[in-house]
DSSP file (Angstrom, degrees, kcal/mol; ACC not computed):
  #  RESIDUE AA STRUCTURE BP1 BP2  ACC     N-H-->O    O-->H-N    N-H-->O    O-->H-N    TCO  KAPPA ALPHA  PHI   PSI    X-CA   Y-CA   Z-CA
    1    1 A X              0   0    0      0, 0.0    10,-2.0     0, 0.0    11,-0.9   0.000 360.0 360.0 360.0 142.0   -0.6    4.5   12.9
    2    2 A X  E     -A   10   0A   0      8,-0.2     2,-0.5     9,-0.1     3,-0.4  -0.697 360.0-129.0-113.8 162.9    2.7    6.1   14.0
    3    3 A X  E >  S-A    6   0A   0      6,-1.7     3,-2.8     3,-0.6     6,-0.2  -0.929  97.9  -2.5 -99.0 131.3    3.9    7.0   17.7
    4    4 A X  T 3  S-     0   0    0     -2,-0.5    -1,-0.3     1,-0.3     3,-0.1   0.888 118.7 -78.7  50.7  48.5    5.1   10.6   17.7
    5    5 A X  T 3  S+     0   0    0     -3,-0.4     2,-0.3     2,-0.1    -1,-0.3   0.792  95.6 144.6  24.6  45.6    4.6   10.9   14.0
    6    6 A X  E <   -A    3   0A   0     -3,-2.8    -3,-0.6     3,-0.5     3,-0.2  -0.879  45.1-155.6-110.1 158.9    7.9    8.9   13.9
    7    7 A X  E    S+     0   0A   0     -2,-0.3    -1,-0.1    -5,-0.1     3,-0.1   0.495  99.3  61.8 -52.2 -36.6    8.0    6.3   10.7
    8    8 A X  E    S+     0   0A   0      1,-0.2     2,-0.7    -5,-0.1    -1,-0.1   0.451 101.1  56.2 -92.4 -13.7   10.6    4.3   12.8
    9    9 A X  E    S-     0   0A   0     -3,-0.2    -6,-1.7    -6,-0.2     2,-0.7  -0.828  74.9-179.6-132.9  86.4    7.7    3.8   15.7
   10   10 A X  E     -A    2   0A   0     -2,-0.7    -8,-0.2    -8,-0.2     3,-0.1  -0.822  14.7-170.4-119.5 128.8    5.0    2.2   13.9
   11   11 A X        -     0   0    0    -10,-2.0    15,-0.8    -2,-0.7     2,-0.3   0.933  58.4 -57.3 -42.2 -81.0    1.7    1.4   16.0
   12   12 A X  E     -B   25   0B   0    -11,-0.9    -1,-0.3    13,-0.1     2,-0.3  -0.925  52.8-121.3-166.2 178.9   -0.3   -0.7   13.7
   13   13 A X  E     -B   24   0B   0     11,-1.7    11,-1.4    -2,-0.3     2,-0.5  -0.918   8.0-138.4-146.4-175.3   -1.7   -0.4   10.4
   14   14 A X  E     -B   23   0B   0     -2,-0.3     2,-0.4     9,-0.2     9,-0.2  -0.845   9.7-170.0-162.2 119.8   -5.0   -0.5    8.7
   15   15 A X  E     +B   22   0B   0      7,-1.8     7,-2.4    -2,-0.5    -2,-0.0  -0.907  20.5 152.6-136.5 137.3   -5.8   -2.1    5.4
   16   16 A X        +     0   0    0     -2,-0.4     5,-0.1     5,-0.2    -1,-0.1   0.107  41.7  99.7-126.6  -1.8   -9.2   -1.4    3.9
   17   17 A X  S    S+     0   0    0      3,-0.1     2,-0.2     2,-0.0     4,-0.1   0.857  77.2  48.5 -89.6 -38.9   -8.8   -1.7    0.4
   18   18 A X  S    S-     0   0    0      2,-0.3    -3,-0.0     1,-0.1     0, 0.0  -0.463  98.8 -92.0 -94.5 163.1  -10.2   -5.1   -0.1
   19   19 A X  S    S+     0   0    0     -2,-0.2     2,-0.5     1,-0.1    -1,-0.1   0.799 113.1  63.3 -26.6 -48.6  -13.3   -6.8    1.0
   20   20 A X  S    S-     0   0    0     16,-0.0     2,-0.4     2,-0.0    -2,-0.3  -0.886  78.2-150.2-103.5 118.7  -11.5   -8.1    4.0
   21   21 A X  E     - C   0  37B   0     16,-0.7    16,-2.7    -2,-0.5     2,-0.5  -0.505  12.0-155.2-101.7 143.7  -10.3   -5.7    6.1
   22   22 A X  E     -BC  15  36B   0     -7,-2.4    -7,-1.8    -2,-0.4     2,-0.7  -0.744  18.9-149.1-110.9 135.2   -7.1   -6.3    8.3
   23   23 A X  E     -BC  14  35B   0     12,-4.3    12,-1.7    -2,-0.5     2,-0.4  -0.941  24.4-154.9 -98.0 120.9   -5.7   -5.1   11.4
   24   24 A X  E     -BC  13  34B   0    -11,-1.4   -11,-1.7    -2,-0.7     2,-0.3  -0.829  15.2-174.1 -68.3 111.3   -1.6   -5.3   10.9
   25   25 A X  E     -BC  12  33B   0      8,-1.5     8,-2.6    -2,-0.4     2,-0.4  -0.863  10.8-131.5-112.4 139.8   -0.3   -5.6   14.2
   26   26 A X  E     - C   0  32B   0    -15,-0.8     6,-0.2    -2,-0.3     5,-0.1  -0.962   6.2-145.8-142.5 134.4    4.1   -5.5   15.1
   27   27 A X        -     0   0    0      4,-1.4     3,-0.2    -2,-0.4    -1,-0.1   0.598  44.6 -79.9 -42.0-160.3    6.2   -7.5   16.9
   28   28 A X  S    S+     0   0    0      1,-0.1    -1,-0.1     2,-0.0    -2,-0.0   0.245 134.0  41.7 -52.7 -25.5    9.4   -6.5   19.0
   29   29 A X  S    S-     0   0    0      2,-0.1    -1,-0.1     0, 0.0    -2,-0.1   0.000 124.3-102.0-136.5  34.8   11.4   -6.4   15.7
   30   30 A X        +     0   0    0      1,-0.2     2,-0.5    -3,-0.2    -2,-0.0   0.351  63.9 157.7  67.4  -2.5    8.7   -4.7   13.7
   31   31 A X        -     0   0    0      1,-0.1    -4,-1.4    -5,-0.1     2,-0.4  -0.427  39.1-129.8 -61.5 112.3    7.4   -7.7   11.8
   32   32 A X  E     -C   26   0B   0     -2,-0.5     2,-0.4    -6,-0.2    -6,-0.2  -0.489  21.2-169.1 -70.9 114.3    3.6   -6.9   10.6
   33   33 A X  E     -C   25   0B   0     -8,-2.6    -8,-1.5    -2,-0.4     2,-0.4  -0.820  13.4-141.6 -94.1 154.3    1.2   -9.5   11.5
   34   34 A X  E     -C   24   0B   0     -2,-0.4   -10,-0.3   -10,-0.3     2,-0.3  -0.804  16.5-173.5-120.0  77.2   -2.2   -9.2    9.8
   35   35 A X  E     -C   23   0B   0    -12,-1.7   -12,-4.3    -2,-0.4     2,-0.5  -0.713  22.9-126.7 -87.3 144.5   -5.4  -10.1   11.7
   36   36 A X  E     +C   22   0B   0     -2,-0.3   -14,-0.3   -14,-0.2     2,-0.2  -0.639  31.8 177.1 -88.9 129.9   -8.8  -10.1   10.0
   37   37 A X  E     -C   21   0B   0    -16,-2.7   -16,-0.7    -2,-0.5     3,-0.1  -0.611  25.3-158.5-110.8 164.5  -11.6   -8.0   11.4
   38   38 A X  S    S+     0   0    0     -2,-0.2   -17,-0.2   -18,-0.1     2,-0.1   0.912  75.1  22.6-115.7 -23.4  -14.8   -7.4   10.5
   39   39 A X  S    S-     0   0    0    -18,-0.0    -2,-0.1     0, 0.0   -18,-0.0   0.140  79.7-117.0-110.7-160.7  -16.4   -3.8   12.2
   40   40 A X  S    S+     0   0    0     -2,-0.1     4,-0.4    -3,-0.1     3,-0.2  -0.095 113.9  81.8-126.8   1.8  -13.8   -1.4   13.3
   41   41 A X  S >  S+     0   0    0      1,-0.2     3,-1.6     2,-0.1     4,-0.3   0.899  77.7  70.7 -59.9 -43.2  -15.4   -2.2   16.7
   42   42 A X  T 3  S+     0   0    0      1,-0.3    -1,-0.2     2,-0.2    -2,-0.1   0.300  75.8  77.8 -85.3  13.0  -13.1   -5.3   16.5
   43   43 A X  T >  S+     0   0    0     -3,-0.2     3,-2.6     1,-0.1     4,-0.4   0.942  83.3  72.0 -70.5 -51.6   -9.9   -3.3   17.1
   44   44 A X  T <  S+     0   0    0     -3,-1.6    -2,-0.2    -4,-0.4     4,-0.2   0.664  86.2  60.5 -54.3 -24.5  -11.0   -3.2   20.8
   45   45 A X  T 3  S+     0   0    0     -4,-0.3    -1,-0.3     1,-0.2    -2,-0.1   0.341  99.3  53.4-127.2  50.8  -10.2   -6.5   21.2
   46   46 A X  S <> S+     0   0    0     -3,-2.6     4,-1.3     2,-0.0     5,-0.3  -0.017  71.2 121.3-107.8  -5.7   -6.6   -5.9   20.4
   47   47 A X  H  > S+     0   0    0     -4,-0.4     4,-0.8     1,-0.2     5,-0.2   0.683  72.5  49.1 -30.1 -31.9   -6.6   -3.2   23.0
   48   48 A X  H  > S+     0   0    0     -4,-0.2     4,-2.9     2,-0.2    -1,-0.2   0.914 113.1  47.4 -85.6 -53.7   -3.7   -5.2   25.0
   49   49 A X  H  > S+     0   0    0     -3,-0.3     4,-1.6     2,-0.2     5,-0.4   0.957 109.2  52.2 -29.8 -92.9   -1.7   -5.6   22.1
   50   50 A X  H  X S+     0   0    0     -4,-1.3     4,-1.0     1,-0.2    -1,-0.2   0.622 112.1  42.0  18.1 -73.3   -2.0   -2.4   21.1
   51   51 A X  H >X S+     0   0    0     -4,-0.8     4,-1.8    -5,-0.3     3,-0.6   0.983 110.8  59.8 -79.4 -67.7   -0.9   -0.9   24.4
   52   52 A X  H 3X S+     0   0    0     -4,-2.9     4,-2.2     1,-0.3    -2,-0.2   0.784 105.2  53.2  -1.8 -64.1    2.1   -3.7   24.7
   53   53 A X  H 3< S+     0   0    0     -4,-1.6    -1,-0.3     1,-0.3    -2,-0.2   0.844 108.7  51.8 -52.6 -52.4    3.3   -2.2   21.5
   54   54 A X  H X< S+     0   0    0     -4,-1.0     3,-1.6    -3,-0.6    -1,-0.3   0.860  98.6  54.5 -72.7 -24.6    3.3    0.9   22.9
   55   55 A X  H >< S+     0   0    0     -4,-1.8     3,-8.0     1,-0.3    -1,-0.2   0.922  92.9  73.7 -64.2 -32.2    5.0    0.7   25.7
   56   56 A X  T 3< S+     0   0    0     -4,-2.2    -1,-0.3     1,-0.2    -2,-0.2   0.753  96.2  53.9 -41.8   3.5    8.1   -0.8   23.8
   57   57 A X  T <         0   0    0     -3,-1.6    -1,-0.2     1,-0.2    -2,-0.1   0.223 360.0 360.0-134.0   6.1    8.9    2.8   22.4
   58   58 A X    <         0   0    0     -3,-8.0    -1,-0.2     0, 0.0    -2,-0.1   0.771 360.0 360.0 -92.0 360.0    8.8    4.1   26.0
């Protein structure tokens, strides 16, 4: 997920492909962490992250 549809302002990202699905979460210097969820329910309780993330790009 992108901020302003910029490439450079990246949100989070989603991988779905396997069995285990990951939320990919980034630092301050864009480094992708990968936590494992199990619903898409369980996003919600990254909700602070999330919002953290965003503010850096304001």
């Amino acid at each position: 997920m992108l901020i302003d549809d910029n490439n450079r302002r990246p949100l989070c990202r989603l991988h779905f492909n396997r069995s285990q699905k990951y939320l990919g979460l980034f630092d301050i210097d864009k480094n992708e962490t990968r936590h494992p969820i199990e619903t898409l329910d369980d996003i919600y309780s990254w909700a602070d992250v999330l919002k953290a993330t965003a503010a850096l790009y304001l």
